[in-house]
C-alpha beads as a LAMMPS data file, in Angstrom:
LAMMPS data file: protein, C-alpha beads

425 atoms
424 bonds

1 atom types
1 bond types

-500.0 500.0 xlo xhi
-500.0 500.0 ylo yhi
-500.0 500.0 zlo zhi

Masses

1 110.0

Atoms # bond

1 1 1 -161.038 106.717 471.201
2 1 1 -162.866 109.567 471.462
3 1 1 -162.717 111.863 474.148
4 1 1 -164.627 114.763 476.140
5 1 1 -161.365 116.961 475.965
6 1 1 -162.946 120.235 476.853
7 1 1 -164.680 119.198 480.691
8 1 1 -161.312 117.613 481.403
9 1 1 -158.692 119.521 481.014
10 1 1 -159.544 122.443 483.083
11 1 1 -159.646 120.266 486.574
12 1 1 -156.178 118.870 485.508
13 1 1 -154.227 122.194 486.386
14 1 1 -152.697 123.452 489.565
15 1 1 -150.079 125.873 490.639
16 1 1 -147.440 123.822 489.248
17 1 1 -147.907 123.470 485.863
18 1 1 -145.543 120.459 484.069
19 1 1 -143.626 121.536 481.494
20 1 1 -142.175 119.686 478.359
21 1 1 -139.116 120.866 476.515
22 1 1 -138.073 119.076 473.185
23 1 1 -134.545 119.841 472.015
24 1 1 -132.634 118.332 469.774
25 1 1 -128.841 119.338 469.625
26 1 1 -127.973 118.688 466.075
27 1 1 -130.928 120.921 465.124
28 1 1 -128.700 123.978 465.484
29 1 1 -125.973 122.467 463.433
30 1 1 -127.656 123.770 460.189
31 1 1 -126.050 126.430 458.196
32 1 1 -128.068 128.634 455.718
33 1 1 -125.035 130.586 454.368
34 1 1 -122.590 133.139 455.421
35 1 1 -124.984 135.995 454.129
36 1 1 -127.999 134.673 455.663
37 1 1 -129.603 136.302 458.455
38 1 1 -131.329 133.054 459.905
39 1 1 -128.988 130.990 462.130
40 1 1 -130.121 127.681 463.704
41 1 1 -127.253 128.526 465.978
42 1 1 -128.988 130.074 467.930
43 1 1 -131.013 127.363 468.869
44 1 1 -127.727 125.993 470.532
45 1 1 -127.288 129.615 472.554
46 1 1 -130.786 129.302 473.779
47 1 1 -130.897 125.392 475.193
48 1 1 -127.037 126.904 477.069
49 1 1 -128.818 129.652 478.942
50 1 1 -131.912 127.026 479.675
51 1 1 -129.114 124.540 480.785
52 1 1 -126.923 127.216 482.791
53 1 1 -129.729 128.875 484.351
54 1 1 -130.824 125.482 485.938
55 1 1 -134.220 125.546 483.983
56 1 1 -133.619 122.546 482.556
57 1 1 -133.808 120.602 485.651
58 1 1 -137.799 121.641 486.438
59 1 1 -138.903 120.380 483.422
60 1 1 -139.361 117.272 481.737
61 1 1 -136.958 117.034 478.722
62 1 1 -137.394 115.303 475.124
63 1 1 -135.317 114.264 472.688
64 1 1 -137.722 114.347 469.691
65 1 1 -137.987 111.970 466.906
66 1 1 -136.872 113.003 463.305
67 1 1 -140.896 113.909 461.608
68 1 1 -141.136 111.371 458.425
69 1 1 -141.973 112.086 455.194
70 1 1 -145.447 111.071 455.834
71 1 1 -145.985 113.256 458.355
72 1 1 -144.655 116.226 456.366
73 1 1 -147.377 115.189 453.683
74 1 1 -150.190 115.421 456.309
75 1 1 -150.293 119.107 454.794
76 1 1 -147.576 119.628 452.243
77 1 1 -148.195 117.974 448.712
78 1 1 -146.181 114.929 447.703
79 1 1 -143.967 116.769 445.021
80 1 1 -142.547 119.632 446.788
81 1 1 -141.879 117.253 449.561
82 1 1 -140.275 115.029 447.579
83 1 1 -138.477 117.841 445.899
84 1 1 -137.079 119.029 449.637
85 1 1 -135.940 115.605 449.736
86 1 1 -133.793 115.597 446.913
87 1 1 -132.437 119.380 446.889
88 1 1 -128.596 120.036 447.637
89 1 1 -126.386 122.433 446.608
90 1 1 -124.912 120.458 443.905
91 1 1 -128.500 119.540 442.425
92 1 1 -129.463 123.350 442.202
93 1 1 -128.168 124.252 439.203
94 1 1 -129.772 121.481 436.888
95 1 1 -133.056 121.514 438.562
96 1 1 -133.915 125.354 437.938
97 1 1 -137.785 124.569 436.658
98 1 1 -138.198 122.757 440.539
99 1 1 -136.620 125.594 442.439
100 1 1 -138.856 128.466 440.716
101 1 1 -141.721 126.358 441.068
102 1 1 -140.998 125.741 445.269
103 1 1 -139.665 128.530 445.998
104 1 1 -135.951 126.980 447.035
105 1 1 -133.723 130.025 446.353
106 1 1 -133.410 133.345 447.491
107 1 1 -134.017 133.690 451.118
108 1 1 -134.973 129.702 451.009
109 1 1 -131.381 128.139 450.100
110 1 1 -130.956 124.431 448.791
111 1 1 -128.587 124.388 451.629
112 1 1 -126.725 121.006 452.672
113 1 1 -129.515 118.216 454.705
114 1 1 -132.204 121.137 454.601
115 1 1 -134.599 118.404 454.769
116 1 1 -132.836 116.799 457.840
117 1 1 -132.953 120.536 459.277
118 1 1 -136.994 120.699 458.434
119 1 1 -137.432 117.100 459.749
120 1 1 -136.097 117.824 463.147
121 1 1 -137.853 121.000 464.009
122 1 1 -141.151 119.629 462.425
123 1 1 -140.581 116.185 464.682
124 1 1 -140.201 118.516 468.235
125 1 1 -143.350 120.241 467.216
126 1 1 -145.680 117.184 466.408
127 1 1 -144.279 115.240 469.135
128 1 1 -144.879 118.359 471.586
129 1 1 -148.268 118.890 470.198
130 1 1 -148.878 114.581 470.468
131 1 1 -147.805 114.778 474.356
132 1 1 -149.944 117.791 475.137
133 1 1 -153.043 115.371 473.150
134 1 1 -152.274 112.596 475.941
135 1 1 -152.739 115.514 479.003
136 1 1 -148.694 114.110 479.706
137 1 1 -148.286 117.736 480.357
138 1 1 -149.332 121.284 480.670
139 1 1 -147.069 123.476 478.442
140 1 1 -144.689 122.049 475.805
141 1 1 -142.440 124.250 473.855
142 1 1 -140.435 123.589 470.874
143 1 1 -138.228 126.830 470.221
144 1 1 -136.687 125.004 467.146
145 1 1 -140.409 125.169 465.360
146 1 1 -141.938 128.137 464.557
147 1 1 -141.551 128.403 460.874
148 1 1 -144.950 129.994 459.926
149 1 1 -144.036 131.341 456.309
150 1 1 -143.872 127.800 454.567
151 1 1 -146.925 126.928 452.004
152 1 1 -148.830 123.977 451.016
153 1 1 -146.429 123.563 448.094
154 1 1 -143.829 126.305 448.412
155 1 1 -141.109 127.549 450.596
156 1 1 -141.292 131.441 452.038
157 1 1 -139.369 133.702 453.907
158 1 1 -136.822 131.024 455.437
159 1 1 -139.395 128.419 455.968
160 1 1 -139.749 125.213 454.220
161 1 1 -142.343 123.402 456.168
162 1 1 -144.837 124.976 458.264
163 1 1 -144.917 122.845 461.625
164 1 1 -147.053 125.095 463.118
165 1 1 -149.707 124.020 460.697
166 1 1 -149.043 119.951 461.342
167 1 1 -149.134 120.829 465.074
168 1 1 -152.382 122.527 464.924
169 1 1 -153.772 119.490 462.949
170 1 1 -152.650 117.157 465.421
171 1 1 -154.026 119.020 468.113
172 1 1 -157.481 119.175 466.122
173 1 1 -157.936 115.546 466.927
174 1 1 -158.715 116.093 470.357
175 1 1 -159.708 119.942 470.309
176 1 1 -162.850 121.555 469.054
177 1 1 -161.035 125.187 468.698
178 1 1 -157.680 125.981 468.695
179 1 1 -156.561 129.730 468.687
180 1 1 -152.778 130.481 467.586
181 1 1 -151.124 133.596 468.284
182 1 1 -148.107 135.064 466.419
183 1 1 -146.212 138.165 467.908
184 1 1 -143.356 137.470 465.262
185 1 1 -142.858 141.062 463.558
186 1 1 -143.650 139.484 459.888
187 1 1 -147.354 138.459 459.597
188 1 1 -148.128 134.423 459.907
189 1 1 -149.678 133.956 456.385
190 1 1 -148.822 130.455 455.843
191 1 1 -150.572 129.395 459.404
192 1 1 -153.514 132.191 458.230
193 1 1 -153.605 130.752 454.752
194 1 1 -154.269 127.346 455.750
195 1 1 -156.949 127.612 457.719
196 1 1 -158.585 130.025 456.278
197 1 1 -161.804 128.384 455.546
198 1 1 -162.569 126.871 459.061
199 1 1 -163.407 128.193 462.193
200 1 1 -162.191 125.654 464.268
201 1 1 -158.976 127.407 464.571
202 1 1 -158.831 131.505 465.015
203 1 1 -155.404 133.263 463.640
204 1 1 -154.343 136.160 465.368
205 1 1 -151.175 137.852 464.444
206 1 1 -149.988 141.380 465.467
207 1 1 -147.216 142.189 463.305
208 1 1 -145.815 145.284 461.089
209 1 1 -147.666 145.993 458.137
210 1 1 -147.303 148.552 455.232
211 1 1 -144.295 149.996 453.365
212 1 1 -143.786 146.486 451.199
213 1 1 -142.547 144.647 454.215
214 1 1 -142.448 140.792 454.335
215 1 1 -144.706 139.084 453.384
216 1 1 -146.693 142.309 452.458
217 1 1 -149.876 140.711 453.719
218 1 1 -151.854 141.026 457.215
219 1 1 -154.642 144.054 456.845
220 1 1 -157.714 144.169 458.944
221 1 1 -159.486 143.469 456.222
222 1 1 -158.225 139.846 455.728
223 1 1 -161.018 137.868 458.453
224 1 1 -161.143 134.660 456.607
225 1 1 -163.552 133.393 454.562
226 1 1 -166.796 130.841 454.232
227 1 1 -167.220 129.329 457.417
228 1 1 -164.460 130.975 458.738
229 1 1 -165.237 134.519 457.942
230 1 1 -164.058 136.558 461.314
231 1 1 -161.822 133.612 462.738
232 1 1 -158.843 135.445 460.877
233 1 1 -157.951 138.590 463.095
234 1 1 -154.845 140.745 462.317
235 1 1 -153.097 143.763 463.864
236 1 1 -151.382 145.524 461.509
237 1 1 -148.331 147.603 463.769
238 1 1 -146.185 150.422 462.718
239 1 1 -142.559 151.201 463.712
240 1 1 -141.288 151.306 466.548
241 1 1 -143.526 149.907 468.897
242 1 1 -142.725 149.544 472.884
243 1 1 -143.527 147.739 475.506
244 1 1 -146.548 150.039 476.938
245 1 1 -147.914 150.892 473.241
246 1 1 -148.035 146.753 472.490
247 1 1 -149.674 145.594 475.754
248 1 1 -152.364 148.161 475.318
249 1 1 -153.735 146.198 472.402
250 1 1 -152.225 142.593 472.910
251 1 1 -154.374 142.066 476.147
252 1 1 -157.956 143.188 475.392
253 1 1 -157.419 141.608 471.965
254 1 1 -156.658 138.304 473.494
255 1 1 -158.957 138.696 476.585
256 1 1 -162.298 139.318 474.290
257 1 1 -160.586 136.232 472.066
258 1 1 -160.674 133.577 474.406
259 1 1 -163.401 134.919 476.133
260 1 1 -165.254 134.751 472.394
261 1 1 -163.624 132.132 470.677
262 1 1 -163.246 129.633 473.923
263 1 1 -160.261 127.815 473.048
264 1 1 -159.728 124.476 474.393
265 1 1 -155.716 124.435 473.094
266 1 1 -153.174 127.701 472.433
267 1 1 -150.858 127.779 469.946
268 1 1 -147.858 130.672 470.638
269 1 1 -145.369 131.418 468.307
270 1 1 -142.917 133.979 469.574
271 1 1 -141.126 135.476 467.056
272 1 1 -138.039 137.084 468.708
273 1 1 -137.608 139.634 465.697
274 1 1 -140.108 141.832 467.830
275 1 1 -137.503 142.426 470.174
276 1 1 -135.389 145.897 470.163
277 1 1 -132.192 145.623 468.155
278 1 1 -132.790 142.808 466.195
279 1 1 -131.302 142.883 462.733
280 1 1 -134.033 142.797 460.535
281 1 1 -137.185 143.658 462.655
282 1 1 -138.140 147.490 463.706
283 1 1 -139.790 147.063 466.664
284 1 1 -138.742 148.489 470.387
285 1 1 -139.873 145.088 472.694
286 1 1 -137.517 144.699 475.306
287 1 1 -136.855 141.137 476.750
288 1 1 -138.827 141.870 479.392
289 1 1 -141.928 143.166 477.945
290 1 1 -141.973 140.243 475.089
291 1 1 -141.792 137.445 477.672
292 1 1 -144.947 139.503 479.100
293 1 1 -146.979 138.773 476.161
294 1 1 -146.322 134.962 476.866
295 1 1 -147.408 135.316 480.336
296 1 1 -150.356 136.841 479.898
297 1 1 -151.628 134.278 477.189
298 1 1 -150.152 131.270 480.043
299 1 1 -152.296 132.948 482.794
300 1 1 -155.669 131.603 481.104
301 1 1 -154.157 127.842 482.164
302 1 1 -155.396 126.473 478.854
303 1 1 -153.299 123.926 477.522
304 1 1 -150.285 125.965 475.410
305 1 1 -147.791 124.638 473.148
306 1 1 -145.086 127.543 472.288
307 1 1 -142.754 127.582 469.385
308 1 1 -140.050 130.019 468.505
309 1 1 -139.821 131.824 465.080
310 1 1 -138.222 134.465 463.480
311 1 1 -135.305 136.343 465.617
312 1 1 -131.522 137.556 463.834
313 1 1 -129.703 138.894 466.256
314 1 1 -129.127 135.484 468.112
315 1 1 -127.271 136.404 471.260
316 1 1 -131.028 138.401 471.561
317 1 1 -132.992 135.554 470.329
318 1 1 -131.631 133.497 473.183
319 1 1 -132.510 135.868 475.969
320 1 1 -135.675 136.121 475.119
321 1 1 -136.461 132.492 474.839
322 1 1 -134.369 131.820 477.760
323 1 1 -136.581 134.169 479.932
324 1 1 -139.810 133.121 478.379
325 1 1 -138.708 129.515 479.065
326 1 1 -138.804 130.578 483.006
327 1 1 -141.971 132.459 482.322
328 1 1 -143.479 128.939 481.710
329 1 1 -141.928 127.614 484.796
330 1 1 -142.575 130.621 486.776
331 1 1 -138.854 131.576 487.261
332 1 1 -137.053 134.806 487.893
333 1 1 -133.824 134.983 486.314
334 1 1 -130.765 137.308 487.636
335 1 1 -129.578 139.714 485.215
336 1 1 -126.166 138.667 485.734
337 1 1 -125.818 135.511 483.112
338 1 1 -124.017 132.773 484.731
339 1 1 -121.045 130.594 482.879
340 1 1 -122.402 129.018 479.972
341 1 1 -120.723 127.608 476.987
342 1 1 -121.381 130.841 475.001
343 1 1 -120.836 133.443 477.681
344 1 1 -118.176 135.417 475.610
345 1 1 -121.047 136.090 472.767
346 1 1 -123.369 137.269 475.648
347 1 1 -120.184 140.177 476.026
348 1 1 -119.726 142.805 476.948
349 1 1 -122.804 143.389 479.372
350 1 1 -122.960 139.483 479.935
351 1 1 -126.615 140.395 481.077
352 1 1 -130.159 138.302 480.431
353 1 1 -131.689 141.678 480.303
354 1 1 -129.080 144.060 478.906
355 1 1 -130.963 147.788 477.991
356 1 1 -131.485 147.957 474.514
357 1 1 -130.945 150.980 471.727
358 1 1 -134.722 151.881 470.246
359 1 1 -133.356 152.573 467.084
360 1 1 -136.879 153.489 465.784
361 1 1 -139.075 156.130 466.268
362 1 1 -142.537 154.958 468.213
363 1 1 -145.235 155.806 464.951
364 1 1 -148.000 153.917 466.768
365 1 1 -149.837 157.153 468.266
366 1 1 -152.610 156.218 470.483
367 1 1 -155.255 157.302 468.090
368 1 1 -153.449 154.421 465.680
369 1 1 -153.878 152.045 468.531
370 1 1 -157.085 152.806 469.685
371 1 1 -158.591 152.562 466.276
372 1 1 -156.775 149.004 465.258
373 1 1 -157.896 148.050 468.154
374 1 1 -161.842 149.092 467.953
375 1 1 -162.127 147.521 464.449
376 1 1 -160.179 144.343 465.683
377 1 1 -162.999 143.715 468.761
378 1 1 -165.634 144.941 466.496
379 1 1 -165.118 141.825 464.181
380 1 1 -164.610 139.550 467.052
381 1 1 -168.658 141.074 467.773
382 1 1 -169.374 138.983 464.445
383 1 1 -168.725 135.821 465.859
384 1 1 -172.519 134.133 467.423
385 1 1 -170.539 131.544 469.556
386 1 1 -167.875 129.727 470.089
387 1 1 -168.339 126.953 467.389
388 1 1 -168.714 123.180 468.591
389 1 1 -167.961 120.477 466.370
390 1 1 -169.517 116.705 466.322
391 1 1 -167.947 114.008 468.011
392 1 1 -166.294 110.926 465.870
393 1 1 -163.578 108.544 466.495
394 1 1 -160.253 109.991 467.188
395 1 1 -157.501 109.442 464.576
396 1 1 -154.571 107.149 466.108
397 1 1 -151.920 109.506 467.190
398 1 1 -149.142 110.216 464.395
399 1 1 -146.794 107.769 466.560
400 1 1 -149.241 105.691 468.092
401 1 1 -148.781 104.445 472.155
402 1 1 -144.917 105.295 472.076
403 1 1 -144.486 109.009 471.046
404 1 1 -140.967 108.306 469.824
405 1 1 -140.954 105.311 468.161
406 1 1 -140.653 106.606 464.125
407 1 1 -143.021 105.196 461.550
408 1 1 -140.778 103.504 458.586
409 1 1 -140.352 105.404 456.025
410 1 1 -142.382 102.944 453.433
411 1 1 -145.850 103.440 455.562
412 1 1 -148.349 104.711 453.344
413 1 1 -150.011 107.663 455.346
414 1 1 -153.278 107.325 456.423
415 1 1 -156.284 110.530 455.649
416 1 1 -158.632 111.285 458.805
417 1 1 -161.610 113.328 458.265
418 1 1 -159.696 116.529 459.252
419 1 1 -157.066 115.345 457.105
420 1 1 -159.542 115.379 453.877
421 1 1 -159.771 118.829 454.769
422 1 1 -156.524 120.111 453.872
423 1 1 -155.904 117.797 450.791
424 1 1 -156.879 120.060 448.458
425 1 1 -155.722 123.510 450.331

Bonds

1 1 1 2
2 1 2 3
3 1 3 4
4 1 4 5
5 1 5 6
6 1 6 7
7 1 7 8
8 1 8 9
9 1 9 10
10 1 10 11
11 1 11 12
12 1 12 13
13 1 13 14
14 1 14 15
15 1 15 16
16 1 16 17
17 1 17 18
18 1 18 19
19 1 19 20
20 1 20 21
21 1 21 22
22 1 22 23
23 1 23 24
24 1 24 25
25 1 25 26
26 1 26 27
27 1 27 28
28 1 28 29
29 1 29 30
30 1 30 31
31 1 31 32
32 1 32 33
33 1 33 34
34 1 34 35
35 1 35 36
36 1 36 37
37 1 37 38
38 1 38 39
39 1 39 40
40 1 40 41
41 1 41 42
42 1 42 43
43 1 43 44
44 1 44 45
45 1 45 46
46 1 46 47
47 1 47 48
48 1 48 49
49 1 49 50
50 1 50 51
51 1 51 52
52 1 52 53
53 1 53 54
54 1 54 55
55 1 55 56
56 1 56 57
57 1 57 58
58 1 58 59
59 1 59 60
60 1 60 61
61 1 61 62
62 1 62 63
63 1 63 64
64 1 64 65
65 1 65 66
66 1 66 67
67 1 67 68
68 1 68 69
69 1 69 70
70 1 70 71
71 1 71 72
72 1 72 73
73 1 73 74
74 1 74 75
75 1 75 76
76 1 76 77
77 1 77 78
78 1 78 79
79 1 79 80
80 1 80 81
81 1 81 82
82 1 82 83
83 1 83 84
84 1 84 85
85 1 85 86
86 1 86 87
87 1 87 88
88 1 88 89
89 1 89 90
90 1 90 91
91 1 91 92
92 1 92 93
93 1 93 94
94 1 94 95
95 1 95 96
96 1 96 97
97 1 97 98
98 1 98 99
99 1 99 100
100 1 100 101
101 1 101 102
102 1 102 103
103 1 103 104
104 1 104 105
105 1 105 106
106 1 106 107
107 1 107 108
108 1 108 109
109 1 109 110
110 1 110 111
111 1 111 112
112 1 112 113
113 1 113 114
114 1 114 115
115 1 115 116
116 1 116 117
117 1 117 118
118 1 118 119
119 1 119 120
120 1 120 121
121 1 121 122
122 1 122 123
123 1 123 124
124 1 124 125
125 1 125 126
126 1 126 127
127 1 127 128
128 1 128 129
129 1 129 130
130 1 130 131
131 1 131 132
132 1 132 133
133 1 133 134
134 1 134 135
135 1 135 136
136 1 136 137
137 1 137 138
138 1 138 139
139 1 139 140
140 1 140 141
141 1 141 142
142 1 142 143
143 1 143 144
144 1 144 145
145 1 145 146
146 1 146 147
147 1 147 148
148 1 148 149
149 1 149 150
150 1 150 151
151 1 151 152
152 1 152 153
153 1 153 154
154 1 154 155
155 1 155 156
156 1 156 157
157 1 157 158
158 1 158 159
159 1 159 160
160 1 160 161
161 1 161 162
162 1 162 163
163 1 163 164
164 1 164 165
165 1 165 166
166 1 166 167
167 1 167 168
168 1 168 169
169 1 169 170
170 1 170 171
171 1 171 172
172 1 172 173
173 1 173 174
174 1 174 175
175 1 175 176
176 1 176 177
177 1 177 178
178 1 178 179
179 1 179 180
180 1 180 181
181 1 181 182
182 1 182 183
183 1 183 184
184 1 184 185
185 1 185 186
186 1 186 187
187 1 187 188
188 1 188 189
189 1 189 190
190 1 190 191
191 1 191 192
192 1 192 193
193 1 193 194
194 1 194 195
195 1 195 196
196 1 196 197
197 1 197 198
198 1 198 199
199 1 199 200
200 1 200 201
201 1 201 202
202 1 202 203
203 1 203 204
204 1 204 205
205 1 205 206
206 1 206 207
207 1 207 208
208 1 208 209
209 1 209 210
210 1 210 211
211 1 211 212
212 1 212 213
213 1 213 214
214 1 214 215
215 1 215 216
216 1 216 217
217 1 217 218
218 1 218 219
219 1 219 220
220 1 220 221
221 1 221 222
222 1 222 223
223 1 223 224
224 1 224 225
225 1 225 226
226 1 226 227
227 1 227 228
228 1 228 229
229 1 229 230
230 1 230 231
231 1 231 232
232 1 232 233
233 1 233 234
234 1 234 235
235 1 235 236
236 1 236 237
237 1 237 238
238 1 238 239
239 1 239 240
240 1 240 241
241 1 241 242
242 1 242 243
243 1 243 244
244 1 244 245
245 1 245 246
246 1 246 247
247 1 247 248
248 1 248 249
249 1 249 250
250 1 250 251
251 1 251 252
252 1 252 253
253 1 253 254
254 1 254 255
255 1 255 256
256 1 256 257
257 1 257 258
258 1 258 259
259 1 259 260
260 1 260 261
261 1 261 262
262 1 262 263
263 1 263 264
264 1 264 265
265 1 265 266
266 1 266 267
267 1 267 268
268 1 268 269
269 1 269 270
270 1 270 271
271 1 271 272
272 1 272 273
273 1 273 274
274 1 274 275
275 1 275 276
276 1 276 277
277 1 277 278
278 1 278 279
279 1 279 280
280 1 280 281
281 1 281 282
282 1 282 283
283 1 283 284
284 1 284 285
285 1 285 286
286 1 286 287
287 1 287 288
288 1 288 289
289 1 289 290
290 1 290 291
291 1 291 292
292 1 292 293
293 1 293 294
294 1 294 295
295 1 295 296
296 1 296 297
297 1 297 298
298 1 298 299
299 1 299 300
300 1 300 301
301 1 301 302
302 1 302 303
303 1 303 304
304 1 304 305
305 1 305 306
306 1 306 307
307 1 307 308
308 1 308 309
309 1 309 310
310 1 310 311
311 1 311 312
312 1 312 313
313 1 313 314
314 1 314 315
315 1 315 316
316 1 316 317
317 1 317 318
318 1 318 319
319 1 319 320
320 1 320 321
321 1 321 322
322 1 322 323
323 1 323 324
324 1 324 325
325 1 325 326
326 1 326 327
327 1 327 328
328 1 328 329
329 1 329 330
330 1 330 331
331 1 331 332
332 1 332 333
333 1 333 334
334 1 334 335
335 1 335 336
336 1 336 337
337 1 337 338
338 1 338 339
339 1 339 340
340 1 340 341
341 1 341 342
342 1 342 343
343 1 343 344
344 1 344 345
345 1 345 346
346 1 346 347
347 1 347 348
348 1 348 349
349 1 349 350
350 1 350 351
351 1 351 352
352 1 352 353
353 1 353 354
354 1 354 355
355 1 355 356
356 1 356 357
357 1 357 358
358 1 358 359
359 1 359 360
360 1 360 361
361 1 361 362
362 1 362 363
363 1 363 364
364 1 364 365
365 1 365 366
366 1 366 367
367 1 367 368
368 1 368 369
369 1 369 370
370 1 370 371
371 1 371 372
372 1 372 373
373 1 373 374
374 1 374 375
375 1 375 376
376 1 376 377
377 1 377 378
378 1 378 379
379 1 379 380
380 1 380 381
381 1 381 382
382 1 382 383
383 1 383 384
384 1 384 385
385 1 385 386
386 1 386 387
387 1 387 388
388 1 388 389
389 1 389 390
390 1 390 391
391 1 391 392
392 1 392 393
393 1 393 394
394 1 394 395
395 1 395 396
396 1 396 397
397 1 397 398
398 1 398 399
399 1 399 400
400 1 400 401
401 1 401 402
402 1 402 403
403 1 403 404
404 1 404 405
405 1 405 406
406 1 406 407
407 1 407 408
408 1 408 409
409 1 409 410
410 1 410 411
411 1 411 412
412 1 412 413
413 1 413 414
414 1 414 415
415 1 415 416
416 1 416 417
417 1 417 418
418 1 418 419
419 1 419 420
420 1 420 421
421 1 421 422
422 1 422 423
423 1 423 424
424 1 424 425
């Protein structure tokens, strides 16, 4: 089943691009903890503005699939998922060698069904990145998935598993290169980490840097290694960035990437704790100029699958995926928000794009900028070539001819060559 991916997606595209949604409402029934700043609720804000802004009727919409436990061990190892399995609230204090070892405390809560939670988010994701395989659509978005902290083997930073990673090995079945872009303000190490060693997908994540903040990793020195030495770029921000300041090195970074790298699939995760006013992040993007980031990357019309990501101020978190949901669609929204079944938390501006406070000071000067960015293209100069890789037989999709029909639970899963790659990562 192999296929000449790259020569035919191009003359697919027209104006009209089709769009795939996957939502599932239970997703943001999950519940970290009163004290924690990530709330899947959000999820359920977002999907009302999609709904009440009439969105929802110009694309096609999917009710994803729940991902199994094999698919979870496509990259995680067989303990920790197992582990995630078994974890409740009631089983944390008699398993404290497990929870040190994975990581499930702290800002990653045992909290009750977190494995339901990571199953549906993960499911959206690989079925989104499975459709966009078949060429059944254009853009699909999954603003449930996102989580790019999560490790082989450990949970980070609110993630548990990293379905950004399973995507981008699904979509390596049909795709020689696959770049993925992260504009979340904390660095995407576990999506860096794990493809480290390849250059078959290029990392690029602009993010804040410095000063001990999470996860404390993202220099310009870190380019990958091996074979993929230079196919790891990062852009290492600094307080208060705006609109103006982030497009002036977000658009020649990811023109001379694409025009380098040649990707024949995106990967966009748009971390809404960029945005102005959120309650962790320290960044100055308005609504506005995030969702511009988004179009830009859409305007190459390569085929894009966009997750969400980090984002704590939720009423926030839905605006901007709301908008950037029309920026796939090529929508204008009014500011006035129509009725919706949160409208009272949208209060007391009831506005899509309300102005927000810049609570930070702007410290990336334009000599900052212009020298992040000159070392960023000059390691993009490394690269020869976009690499090609040798054709073999295509893996069966992870759900075979009917992308929602789930794989029982007892199927042993099945190792591809790209698989064998990440076994021992």
């Amino acid at each position: 089943r192999s296929r000449d991916y790259e020569s035919s997606y191009n003359k697919n595209y027209n104006d009209g691009k089709k769009v795939a949604y996957f939502h599932n409402p239970d997703v943001g029934n999950y519940y970290y903890g009163a004290r924690h700043p990530m709330k899947p609720h959000r999820l359920a804000l977002t999907h009302s503005l999609v709904v009440a802004y009439g969105l929802w009727d110009k694309m096609e919409v999917y009710h994803p699939r729940k991902a199994t436990t094999q698919d979870l061990m496509k990259f995680h190892s067989k303990d920790y998922v197992d582990f995630l399995r078994r974890v409740t609230p009631e089983t944390m204090a008699s398993a404290n060698r497990e929870i040190v070892k994975y990581s499930i405390c702290g800002d990653c809560p045992g909290f009750s069904s977190v494995y339901e939670f990571c199953q549906y988010y993960t499911g959206g994701s690989l079925d989104a990145a499975t459709r966009l395989n078949n060429q059944q659509c254009d853009i699909a978005v999954n603003w449930s998935g996102g989580l790019h902290h999560a490790r082989k083997s450990e949970a980070s930073g609110f993630c548990y598993i990293n379905d950004i990673v399973l995507a981008i090995m699904e979509l390596l079945k049909y795709h020689s290169r696959v770049l993925y872009i992260d504009i979340d303000i904390h660095h995407g190490d576990g999506v860096q980490d794990a493809f480290y060693l390849t250059d078959r997908v290029m990392t690029v994540s602009f993010h804040k840097y410095g000063n001990g903040f999470f996860p404390e990793t993202g220099d310009l020195v870190e380019v990958g290694d091996g074979i993929g030495k230079y196919y790891s770029l990062n852009v290492p921000l600094r307080d208060g960035i705006d609109d103006t300041t982030y497009m002036e090195i977000f658009q020649p970074v990811i023109q001379s990437v694409i025009d380098k790298f040649i990707p024949t699939a995106i990967v966009f995760q748009s971390g809404a704790d960029s945005l102005a006013g959120d309650y962790i992040g320290t960044f100055n993007l308005s609504i506005k100029g995030h969702g511009e980031c988004l179009r830009f990357v859409k305007s190459f019309n390569i085929p894009l699958l966009v997750f969400g990501g980090g984002g704590y101020t939720i009423k926030n978190v839905a605006r901007c995926w709301a908008n950037e949901t029309a920026v796939l669609l090529n929508e204008e929204l009014e500011n006035d928000m129509p009725q919706n079944q949160y409208y009272d938390i949208f209060g007391p501006s009831h506005q899509m794009y309300p102005t927000a406070p810049k609570k930070f000071e702007n410290r990336n000067t334009r000599q900052y900028i212009e020298r992040v960015r000159t070392i960023v293209l000059e390691q993009l100069r490394n690269l020869d070539c976009a690499p090609s890789v040798q054709m073999f037989e295509v893996p069966p999709d992870l759900l075979g001819d009917d992308i929602y029909e789930n794989w029982p639970e007892t199927e042993e899963p099945s190792v591809s060559d790209m698989d064998a790659f990440f076994e021992d990562r």
